[in-house]
MARDRENTI-583748 format. One record per residue: x, y, z of N, C-alpha, C in turn; residue in three letters. Coordinates in steps of 0.05 Angstrom, whole numbers, plus 5000, padded with zeros to 4 digits. Each point is the difference from the previous one (the first is absolute). Example, Ala and Ser with C-alpha at 12.3 -4.5 7.8 and 13.67 -1.06 7.14 Angstrom:
residues 2
526448865156498250245000501850245000ALA/499350214986501650245001498550225014SER/
//
This chain:
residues 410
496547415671497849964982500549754984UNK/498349844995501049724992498150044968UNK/501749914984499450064971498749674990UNK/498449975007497949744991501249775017UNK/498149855003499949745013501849844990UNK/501249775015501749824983498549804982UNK/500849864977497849884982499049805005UNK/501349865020498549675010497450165025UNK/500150255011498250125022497250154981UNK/501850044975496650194977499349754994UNK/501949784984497849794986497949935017UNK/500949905034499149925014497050155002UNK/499550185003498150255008498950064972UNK/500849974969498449934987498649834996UNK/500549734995497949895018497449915012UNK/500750245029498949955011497650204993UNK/500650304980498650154996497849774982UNK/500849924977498749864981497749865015UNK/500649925023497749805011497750175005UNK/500450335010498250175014498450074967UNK/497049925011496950084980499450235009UNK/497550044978499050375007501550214997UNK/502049995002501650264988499150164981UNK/499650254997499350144979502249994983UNK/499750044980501650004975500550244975UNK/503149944985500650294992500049844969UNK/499450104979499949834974502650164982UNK/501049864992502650064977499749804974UNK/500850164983500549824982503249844991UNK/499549715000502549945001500749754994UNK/502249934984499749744987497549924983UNK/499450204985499050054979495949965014UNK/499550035015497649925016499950325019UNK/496849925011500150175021500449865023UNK/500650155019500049745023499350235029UNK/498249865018499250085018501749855023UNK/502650245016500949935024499649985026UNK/499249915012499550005031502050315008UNK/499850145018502250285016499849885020UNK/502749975008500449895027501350175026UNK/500150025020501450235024502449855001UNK/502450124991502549865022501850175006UNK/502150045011501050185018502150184977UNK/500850175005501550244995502149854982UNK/501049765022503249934994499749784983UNK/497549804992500349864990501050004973UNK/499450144988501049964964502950125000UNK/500949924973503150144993499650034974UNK/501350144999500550354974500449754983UNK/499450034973500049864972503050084988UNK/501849965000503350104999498750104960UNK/499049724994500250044968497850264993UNK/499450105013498850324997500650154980UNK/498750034980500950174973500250335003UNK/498450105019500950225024503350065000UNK/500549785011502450055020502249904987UNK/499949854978502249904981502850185001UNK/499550224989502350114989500450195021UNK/498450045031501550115027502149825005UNK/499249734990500549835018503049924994UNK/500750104971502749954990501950335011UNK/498350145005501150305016500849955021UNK/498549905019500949915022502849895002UNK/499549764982502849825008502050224988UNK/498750074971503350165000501050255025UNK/498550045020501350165008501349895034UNK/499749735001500349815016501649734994UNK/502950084988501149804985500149745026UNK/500850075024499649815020497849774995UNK/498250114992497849784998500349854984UNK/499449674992499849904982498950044983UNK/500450004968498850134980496749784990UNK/500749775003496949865008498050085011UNK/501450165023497749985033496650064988UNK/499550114976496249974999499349794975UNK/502849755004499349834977499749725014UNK/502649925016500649815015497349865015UNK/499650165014497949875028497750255001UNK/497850024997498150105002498449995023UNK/501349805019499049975035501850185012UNK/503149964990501850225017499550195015UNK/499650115017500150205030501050254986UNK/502649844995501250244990498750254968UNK/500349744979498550124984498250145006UNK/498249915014497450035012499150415006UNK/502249965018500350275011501650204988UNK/501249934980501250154972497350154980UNK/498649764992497150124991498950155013UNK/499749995027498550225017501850205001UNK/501550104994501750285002498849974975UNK/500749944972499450154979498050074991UNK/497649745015497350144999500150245012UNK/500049995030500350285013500050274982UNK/502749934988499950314982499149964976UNK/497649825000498650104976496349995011UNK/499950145026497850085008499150234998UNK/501050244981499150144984500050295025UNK/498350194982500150265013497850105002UNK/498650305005498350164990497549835001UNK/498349994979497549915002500249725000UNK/502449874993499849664997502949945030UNK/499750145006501349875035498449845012UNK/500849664996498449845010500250005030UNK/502050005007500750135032498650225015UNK/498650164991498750215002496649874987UNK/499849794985497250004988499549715021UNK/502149875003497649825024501249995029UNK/500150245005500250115033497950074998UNK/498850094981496550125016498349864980UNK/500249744990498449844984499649645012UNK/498049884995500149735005501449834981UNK/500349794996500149884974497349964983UNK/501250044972497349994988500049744985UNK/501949904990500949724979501349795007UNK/500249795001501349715009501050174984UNK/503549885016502749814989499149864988UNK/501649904968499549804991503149855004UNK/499649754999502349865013499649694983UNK/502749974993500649704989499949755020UNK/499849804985498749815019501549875025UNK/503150094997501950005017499850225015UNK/498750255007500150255014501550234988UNK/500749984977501550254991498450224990UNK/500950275005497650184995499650044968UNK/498149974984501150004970498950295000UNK/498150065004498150315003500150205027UNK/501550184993499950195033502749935019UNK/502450014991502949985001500150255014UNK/499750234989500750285026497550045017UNK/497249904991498250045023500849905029UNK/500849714992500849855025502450185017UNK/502350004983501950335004499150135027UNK/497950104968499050215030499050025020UNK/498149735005498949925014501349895031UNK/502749954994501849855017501550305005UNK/500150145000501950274995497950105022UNK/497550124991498250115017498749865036UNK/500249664992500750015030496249905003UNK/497650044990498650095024497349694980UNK/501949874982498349854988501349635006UNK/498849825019500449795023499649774972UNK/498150104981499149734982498950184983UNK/500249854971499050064978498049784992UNK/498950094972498349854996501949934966UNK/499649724991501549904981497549774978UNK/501349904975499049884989502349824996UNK/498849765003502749744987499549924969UNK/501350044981499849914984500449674985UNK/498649924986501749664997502949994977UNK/500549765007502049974998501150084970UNK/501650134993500750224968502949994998UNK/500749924966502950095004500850264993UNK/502350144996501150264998498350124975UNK/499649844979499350254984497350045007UNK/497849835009496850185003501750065030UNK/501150015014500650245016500050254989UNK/502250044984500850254993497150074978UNK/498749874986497350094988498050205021UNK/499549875030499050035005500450225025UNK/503650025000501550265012498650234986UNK/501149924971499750314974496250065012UNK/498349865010497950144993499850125021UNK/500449865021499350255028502150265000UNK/502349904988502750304997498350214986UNK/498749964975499350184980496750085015UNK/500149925020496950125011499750245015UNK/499050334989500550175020498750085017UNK/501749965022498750175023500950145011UNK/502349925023501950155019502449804990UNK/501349974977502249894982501350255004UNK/503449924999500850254999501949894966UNK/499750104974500549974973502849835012UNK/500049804975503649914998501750154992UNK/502350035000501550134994501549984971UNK/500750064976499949944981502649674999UNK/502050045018501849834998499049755013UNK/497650015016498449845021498549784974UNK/498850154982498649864985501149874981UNK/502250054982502050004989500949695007UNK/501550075021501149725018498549765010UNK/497850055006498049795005499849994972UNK/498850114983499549864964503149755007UNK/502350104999501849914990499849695020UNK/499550055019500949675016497049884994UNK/497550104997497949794988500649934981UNK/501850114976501149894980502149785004UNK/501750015017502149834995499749815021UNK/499750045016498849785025497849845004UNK/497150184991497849864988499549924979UNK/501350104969500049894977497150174990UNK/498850315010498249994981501950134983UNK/497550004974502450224979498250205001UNK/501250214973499350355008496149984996UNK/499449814977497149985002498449965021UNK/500549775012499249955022500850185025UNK/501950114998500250195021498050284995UNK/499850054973498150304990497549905013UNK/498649754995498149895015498950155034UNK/502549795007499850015034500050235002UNK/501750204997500450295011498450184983UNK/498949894979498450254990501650264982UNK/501549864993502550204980499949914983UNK/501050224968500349974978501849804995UNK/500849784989502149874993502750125002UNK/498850234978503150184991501650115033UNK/497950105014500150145025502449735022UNK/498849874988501949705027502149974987UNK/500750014970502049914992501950345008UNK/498450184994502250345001501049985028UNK/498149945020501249945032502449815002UNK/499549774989502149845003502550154989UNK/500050184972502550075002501250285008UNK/498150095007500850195022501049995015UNK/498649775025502049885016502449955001UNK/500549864974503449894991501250265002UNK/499750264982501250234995500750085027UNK/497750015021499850115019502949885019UNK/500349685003501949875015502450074985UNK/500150074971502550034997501650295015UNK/497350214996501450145004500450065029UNK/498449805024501250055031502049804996UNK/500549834989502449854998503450194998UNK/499150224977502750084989500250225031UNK/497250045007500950245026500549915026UNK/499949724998501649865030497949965012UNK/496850064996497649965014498749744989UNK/501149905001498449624986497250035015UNK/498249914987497549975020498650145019UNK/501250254990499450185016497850154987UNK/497549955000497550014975499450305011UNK/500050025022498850335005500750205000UNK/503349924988500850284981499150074976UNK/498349774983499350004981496550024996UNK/498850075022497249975002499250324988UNK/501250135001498350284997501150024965UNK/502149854986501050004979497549814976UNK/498249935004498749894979500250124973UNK/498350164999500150194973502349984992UNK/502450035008502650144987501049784989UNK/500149665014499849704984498749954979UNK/497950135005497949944981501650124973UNK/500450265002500650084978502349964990UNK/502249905017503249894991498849754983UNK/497649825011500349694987498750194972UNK/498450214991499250024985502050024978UNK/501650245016502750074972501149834999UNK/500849765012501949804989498049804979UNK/497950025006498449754976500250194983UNK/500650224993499750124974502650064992UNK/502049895007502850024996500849674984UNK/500850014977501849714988503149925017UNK/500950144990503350055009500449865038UNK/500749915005500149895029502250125011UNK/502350214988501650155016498850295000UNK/497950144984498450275007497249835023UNK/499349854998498849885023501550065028UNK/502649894999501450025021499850175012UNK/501150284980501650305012497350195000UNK/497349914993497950035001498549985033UNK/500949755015499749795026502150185008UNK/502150075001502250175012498950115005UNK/498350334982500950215010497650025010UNK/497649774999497150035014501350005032UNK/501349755001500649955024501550345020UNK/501150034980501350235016497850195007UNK/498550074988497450175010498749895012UNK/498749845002497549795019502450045030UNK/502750035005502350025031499550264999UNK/499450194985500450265011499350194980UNK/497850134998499050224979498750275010UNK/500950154991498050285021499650214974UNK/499949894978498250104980497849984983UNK/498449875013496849944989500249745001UNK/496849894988498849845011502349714987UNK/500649785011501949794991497949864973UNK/497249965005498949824979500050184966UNK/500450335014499450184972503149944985UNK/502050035022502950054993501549704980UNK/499049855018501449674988499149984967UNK/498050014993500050004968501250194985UNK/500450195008502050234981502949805001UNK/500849945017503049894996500349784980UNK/498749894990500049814974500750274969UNK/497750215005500050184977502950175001UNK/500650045021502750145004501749995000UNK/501549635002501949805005502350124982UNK/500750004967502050174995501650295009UNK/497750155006501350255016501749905027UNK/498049835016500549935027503149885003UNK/499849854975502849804999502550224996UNK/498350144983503950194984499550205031UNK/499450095017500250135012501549885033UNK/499849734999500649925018502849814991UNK/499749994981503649974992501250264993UNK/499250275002500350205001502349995027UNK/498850025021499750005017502849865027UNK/498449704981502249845015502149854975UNK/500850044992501849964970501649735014UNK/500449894993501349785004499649784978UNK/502849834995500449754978497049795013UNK/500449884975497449775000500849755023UNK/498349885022500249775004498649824992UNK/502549834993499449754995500249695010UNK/498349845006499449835017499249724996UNK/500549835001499049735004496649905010UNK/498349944987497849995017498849814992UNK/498649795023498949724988497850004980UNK/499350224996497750014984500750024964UNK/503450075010500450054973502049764984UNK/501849875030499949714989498449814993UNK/497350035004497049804993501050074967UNK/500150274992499650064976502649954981UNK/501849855014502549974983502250285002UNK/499350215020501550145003502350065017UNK/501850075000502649985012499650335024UNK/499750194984499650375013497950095007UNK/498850135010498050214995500850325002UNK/499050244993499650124997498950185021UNK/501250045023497550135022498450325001UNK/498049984989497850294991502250175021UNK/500850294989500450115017498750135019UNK/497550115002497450055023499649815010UNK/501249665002499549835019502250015009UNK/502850024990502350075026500650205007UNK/497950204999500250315018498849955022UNK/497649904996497949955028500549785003UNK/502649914999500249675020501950065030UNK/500150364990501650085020498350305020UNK/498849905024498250145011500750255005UNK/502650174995501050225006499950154974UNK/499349964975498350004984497850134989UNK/498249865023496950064989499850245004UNK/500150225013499150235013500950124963UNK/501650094988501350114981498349894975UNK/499949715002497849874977497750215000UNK/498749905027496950175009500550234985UNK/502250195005499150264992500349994965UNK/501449904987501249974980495949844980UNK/499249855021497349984987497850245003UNK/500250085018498750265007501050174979UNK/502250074995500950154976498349964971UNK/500249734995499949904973497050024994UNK/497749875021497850015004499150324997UNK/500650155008499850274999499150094976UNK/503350014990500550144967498949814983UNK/498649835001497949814982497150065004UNK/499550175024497050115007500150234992UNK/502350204999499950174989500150034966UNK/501949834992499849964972496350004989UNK/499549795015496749864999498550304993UNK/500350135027498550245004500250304977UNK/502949934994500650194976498849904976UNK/499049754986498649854981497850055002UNK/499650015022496250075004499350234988UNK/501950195016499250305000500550054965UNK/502349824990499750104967498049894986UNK/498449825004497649834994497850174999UNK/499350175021498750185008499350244980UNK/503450055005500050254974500049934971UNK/499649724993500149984974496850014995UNK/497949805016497949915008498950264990UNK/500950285019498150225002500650234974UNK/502449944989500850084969498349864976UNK/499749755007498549894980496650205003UNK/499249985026496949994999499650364997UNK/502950085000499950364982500250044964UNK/500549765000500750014974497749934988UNK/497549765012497949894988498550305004UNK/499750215025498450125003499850224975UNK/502850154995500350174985500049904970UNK/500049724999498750014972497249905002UNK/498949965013496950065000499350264997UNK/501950165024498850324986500850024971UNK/502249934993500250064974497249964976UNK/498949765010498249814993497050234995UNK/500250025021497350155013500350444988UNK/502250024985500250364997497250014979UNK/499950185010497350214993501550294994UNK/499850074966500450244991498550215017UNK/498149905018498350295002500749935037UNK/501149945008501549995027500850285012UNK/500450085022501450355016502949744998UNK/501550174982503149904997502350165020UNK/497850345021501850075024500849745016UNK/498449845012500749825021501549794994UNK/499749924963501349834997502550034999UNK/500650144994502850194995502149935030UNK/497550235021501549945018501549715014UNK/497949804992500249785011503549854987UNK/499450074971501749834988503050165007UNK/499650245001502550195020501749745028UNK/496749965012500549945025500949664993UNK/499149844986501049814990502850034999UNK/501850124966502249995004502050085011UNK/498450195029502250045022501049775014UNK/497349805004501549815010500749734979UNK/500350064978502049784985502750124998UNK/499750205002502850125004501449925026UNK/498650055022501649965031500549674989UNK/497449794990501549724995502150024982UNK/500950064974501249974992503850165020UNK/499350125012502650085019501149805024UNK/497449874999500749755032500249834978UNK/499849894980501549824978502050084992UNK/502150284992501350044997502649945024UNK/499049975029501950105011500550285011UNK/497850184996500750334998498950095031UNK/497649835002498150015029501449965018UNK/501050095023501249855015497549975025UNK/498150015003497149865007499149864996UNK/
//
């Protein structure tokens, strides 16, 4: 299967399309205009995959990490490459989706309905896994395409974000997918977070929380030997979300730390409720958590040299002890339970507050009642029932006053 034409054989054949009149035409808006394109027929194999794909960005750093053989360039270097070429088509591949959005399954029994849109060199800028699938399925000889004129990278990527965010048979980005594309239109294209809330249609705040999510996110496949390995971290959004939360509400940059510790340790392995509910309690808990886990593992203080602390004129540091427990993976399992512990007896505490809240709540609104009756006595009242009642009253201030004493054992 030959993954696009060589570029002196598309320029050539663009061209020659440009010369062909009458073509019906597909309208986009673009480079700030509308513009009406000629759709042209050309074969299956002519175009090649857009490497700079905001899609495929952060597969594309998965890949290599799990292919150290490959050069760590290979979707930066050469964008004609063969090789690259057919790297993209595996990763597209597995991101042709399932269930109702299996494009593999949706155009085996479908025509095409939309030009390729394609840069003026032949790269596909719109429809990266259609083509995929198209080439995968076998039974499609020529597509139909639009050439665009000549654009540099950023109204590319302007004009990526609008067909990406268009739904049809899209299968959603993945939270680290969007994340990472923010991050290289930032640093490679130069927009900033405004201009990116723009293009993609996000809150400001939203582009800037992704970007540091991300970071959190790499640190923590970093410390687990998984560098770039984003799709251990795809089903983890929420639980980032709420680590970057507790650390912006943290001063101190070593309870930050042991904060990022012990998140990290749950986001590797938790089997007691939900990670986004659990990660904010560990900021509220952090003193119990600490004396319990130097409980635990008792050991003298290390102390350490660290460049961050020569910047500051310092000679030592101080290393948190919950960051040199979990710097040791044999460890975590004992942590985990040791938070499960702590978390516990803090929901139960919680739950014992309630329930006395409750009973004070429903003491008060006996106390407003019976002095309203007080309020409300009538000399000429049947004082049999009242009698009884107030019987029945201080039977049970009695049973309270015994579960205040201690006497109840109920």
């Amino acid at each position: 299967m030959q993954m696009g034409w060589p570029l002196p054989k598309r320029k050539d054949w663009i061209e020659k399309l440009a010369k062909v009149v009458g073509r019906p035409v597909h309208t986009i808006y673009f480079q700030g205009r509308r513009q009406d394109l000629p759709i042209h027929s050309v074969s299956v194999d002519f175009p090649k995959y857009r490497l700079d794909n905001g899609r495929t960005r952060s597969a594309q750093a998965a890949y290599l990490a799990k292919r150290p053989e490959l050069p760590s360039d290979l979707f930066d270097k050469d964008a004609e490459s063969e090789t690259a070429q057919k790297a993209q088509h595996e990763i597209l591949k597995n991101m042709l989706g399932g269930g109702e959005k299996d494009l593999l399954k949706f155009f085996s029994d479908q025509e095409q309905m939309q030009p390729f849109i394609l840069t003026d060199v032949g790269f596909v800028l719109n429809g990266n896994r259609r083509l995929c699938a198209f080439r995968e399925i076998g039974k499609f000889d020529n597509i139909d395409v639009v050439i665009l004129p000549p654009a540099d990278e950023r109204e590319l990527d302007r004009l990526e974000a609008l067909y990406q965010l268009t739904e049809d048979i899209k299968e959603p980005y993945s939270w680290t997918a969007r994340a990472y594309m923010l991050r290289v239109r930032k640093t490679e294209h130069q927009f900033n977070a405004a201009q990116l809330s723009a293009i993609y249609r996000l809150p400001e705040s939203e582009v800037e929380e992704l970007l540091a999510m991300l970071s959190l996110a790499e640190e923590y496949l970093d410390d687990r030997g998984k560098s770039n390995q984003y799709e251990v971290v795809d089903d983890d959004e929420f639980a980032f979300r709420q680590l970057l939360k507790a650390r912006n509400k943290l001063s101190d940059e070593q309870t930050k730390n042991a904060v990022q510790e012990l998140a990290f340790c749950v986001i590797e392995k938790w089997d007691e409720g939900r990670l986004y509910a659990v990660i904010p309690k560990i900021p509220e808990c952090l003193p119990e958590i600490r004396v319990a886990i130097e409980q635990q593992f008792p050991s003298p203080p290390i102390i350490k040299t660290s460049e961050a602390a020569s910047l500051l004129g310092l000679k030592k540091v101080t290393v948190d002890p919950i960051t040199s427990v979990l710097s040791l993976p044999e460890n975590r399992d004992a942590v985990r339970e040791i938070l499960a512990d702590v978390l516990e007896a803090a929901a139960e505490k919680k739950r014992e507050q309630k329930r006395g809240s409750r009973v004070i709540a429903r003491l008060n609104k006996a106390q407003d009642l019976l002095a309203g009756a007080l309020a409300d006595w009538d000399k000429t009242a049947d004082l049999k029932p009242i009698t009884a009642k107030l019987i029945e009253i201080a039977s049970t201030l009695d049973s309270l006053r015994k579960k205040l004493n201690g006497k109840d054992p109920n």
